[in-house]
Backbone as a printed PyTorch tensor [residue, N CA C, xyz], in Angstrom:
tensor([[[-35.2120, -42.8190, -11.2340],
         [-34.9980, -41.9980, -12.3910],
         [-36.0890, -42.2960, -13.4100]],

        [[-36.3860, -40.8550, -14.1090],
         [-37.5670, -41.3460, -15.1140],
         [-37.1610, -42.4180, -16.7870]],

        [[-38.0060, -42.7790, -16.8610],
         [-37.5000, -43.1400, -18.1420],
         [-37.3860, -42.0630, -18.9690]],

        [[-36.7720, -41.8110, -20.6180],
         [-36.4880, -41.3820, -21.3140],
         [-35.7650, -39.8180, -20.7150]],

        [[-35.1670, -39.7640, -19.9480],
         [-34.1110, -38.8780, -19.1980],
         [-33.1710, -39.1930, -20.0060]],

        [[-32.0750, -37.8240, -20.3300],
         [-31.0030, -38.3460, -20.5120],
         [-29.8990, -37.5930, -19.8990]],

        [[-28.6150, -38.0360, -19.3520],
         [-27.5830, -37.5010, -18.3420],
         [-26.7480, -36.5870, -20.0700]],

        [[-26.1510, -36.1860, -19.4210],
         [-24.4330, -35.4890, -19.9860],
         [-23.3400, -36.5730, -19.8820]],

        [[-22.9020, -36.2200, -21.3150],
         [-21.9160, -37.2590, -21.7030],
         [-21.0130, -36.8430, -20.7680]],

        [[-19.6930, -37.5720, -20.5610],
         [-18.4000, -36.9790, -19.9090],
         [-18.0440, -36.0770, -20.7660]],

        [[-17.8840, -36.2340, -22.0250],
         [-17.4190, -35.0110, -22.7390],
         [-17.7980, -33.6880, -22.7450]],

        [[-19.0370, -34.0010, -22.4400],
         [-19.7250, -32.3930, -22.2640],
         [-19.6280, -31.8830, -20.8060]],

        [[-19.7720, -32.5080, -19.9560],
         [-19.1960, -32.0720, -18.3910],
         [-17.8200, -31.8040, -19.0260]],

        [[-17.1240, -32.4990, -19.3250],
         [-15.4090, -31.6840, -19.4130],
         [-15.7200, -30.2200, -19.6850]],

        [[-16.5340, -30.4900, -21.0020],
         [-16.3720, -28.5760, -21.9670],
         [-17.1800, -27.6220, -20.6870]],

        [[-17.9330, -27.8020, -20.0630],
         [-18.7660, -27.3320, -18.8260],
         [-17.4850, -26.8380, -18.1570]],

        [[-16.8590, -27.9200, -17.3450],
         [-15.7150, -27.6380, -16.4340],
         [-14.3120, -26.6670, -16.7430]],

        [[-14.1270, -26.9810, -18.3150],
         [-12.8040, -26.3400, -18.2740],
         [-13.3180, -25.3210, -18.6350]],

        [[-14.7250, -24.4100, -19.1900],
         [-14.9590, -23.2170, -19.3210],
         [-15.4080, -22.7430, -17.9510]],

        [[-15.5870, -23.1330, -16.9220],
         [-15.7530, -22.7620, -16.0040],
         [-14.2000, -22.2890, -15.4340]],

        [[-13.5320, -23.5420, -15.3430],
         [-12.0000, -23.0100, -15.2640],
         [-11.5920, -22.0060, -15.5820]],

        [[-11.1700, -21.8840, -17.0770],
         [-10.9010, -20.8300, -17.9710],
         [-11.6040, -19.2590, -17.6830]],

        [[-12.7450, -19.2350, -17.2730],
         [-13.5200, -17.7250, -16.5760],
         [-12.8280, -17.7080, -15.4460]],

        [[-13.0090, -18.2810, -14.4920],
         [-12.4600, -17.9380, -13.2520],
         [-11.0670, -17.9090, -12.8810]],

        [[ -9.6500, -18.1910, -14.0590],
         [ -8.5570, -17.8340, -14.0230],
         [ -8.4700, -16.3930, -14.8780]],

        [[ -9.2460, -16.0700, -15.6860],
         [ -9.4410, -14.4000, -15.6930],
         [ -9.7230, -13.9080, -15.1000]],

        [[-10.8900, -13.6330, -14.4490],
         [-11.5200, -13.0780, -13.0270],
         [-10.3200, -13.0380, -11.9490]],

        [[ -9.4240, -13.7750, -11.7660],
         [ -8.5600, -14.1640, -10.8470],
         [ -7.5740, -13.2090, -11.3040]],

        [[ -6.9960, -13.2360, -12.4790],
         [ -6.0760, -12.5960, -12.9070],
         [ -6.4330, -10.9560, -12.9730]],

        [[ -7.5190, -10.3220, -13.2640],
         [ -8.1810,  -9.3540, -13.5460],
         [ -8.1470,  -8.6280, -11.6900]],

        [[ -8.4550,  -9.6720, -11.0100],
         [ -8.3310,  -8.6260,  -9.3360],
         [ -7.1040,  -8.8800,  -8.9460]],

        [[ -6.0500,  -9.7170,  -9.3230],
         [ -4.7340,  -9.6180,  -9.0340],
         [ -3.9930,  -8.3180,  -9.5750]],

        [[ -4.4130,  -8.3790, -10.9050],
         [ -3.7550,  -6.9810, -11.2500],
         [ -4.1830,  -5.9530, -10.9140]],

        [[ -5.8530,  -5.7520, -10.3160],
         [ -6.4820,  -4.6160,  -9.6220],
         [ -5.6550,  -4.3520,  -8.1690]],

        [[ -5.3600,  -5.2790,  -7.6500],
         [ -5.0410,  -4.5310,  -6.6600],
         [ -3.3100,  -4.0680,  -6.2930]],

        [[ -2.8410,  -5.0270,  -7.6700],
         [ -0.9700,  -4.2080,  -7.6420],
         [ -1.1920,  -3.0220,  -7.7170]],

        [[ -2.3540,  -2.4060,  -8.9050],
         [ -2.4170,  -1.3850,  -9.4270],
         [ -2.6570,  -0.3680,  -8.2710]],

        [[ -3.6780,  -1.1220,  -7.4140],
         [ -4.1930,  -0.0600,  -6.0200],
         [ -2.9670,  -0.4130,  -5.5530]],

        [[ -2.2270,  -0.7900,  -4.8900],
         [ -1.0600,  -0.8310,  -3.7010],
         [  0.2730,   0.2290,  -4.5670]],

        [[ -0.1420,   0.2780,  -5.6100],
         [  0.9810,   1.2950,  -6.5920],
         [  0.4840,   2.4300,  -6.2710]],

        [[ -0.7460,   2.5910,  -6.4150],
         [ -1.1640,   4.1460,  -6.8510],
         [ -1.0020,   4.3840,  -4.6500]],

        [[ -1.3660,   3.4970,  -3.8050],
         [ -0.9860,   4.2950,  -2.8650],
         [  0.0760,   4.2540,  -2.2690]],

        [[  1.2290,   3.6280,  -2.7950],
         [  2.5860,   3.8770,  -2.5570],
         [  2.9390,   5.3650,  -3.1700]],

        [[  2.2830,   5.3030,  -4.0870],
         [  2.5100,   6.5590,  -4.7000],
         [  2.0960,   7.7730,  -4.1040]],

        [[  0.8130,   7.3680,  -3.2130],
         [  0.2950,   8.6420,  -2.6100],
         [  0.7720,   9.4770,  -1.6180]],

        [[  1.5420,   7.8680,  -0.9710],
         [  1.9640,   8.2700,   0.4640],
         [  3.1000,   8.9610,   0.1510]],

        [[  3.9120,   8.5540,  -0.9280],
         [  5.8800,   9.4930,  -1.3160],
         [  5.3700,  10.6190,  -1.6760]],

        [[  3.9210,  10.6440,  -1.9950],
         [  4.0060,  12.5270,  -2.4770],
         [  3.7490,  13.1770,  -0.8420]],

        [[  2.8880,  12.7380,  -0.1030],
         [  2.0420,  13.3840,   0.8560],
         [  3.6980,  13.4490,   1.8430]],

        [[  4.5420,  12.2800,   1.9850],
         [  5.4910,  11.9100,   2.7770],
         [  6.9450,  13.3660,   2.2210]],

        [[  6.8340,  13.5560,   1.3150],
         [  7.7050,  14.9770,   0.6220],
         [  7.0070,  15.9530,   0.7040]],

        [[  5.4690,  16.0890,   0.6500],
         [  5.1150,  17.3320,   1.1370],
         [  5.2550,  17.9880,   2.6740]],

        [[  5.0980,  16.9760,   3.5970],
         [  4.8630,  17.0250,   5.1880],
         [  6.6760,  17.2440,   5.3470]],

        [[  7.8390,  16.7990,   4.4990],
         [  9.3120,  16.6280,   5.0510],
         [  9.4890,  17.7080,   4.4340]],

        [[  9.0330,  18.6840,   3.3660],
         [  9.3740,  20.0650,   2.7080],
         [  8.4840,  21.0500,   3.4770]],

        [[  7.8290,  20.3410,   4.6430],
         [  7.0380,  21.6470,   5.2220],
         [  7.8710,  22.3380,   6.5060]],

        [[  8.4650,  20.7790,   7.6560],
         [  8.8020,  21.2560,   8.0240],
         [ 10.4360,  21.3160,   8.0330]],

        [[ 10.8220,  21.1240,   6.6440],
         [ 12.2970,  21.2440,   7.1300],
         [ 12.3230,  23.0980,   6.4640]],

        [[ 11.4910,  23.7430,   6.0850],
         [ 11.4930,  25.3320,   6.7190],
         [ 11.3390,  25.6770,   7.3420]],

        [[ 10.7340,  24.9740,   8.4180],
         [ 10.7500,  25.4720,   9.6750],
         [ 11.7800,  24.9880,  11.0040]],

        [[ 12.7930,  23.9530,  10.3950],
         [ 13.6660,  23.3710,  11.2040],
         [ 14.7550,  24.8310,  11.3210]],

        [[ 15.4410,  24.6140,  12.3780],
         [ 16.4960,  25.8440,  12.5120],
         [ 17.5700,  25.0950,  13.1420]],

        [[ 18.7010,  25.6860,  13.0490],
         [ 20.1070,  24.6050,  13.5260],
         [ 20.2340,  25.2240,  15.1000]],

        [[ 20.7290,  24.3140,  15.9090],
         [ 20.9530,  24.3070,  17.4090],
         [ 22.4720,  25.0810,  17.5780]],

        [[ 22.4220,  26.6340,  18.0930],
         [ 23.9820,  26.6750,  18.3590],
         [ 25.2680,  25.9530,  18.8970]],

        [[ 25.8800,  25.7250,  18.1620],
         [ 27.5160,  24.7090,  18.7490],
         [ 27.6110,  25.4200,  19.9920]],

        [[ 27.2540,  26.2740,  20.6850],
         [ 28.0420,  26.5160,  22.4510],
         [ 26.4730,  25.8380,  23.2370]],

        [[ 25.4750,  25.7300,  22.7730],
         [ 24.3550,  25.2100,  23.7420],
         [ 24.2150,  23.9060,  23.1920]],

        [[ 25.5610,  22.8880,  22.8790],
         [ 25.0870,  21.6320,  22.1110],
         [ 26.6720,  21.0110,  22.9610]],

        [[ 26.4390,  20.1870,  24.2960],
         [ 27.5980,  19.3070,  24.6350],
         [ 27.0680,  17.4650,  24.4820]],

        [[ 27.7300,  16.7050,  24.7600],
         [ 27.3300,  15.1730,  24.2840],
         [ 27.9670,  14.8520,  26.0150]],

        [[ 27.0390,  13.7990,  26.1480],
         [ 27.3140,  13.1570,  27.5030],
         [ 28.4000,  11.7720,  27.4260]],

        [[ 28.4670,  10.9690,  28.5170],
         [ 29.3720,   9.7180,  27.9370],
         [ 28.7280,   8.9650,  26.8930]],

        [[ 27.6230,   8.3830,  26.6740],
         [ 26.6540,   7.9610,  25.6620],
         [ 27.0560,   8.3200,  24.3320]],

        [[ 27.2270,   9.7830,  24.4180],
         [ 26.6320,  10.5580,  22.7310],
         [ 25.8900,  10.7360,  22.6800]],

        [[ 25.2660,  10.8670,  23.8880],
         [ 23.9820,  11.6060,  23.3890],
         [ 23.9340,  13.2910,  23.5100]],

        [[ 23.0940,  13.5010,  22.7640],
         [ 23.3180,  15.2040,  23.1570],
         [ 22.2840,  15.7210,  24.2080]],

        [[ 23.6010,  16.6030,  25.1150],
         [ 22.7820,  17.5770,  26.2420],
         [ 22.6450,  18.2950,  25.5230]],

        [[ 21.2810,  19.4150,  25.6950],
         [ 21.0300,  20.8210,  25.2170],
         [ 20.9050,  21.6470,  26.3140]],

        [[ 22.0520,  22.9560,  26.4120],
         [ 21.6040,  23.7770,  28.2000],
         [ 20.6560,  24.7120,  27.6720]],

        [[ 19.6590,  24.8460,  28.6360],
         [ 18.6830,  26.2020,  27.8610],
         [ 20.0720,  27.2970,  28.5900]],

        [[ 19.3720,  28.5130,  27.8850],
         [ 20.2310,  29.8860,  28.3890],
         [ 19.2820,  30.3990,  28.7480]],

        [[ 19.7250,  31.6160,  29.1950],
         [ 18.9730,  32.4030,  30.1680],
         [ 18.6800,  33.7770,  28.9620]],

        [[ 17.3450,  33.9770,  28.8450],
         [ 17.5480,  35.5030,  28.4940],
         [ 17.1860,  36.4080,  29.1300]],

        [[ 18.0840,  37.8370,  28.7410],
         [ 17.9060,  39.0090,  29.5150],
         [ 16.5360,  39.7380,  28.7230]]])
């Protein structure tokens, strides 16, 4: 080491360190809340897009007649096609 060098007190490394601290728990806090904000806005995107696509096709849904609708032992439902003339 040269002569007449001089180091950093401890005190001044502290003020160094805890402002280093102190920035990087904003920064931290600042993309934490960036990305609630993104996971909101596309929760949000998907309930609109998810009500547009369920209002599209429930106009086009049509009900199954009660005589072409029997249930097997299961419950599950048979559908018979019919015949048209």
């Amino acid at each position: 080491m040269h002569t007449g060098q001089q180091q950093f007190s401890i005190g001044e490394r502290f003020v160094v360190v805890a402002i280093i601290l102190l920035v990087s728990a904003m920064v931290i806090q600042n993309v934490l809340h960036s990305v609630k904000v993104s996971e909101e806005r596309s929760l949000n995107n998907a309930a609109a897009e998810f009500a547009t696509v369920k209002s599209m096709f429930a106009d086009q849904r049509q009900p199954v007649p009660t005589n072409m609708v029997s249930a097997n032992a299961n419950g599950a439902a048979n559908i018979h096609a019919t015949q048209t003339h």
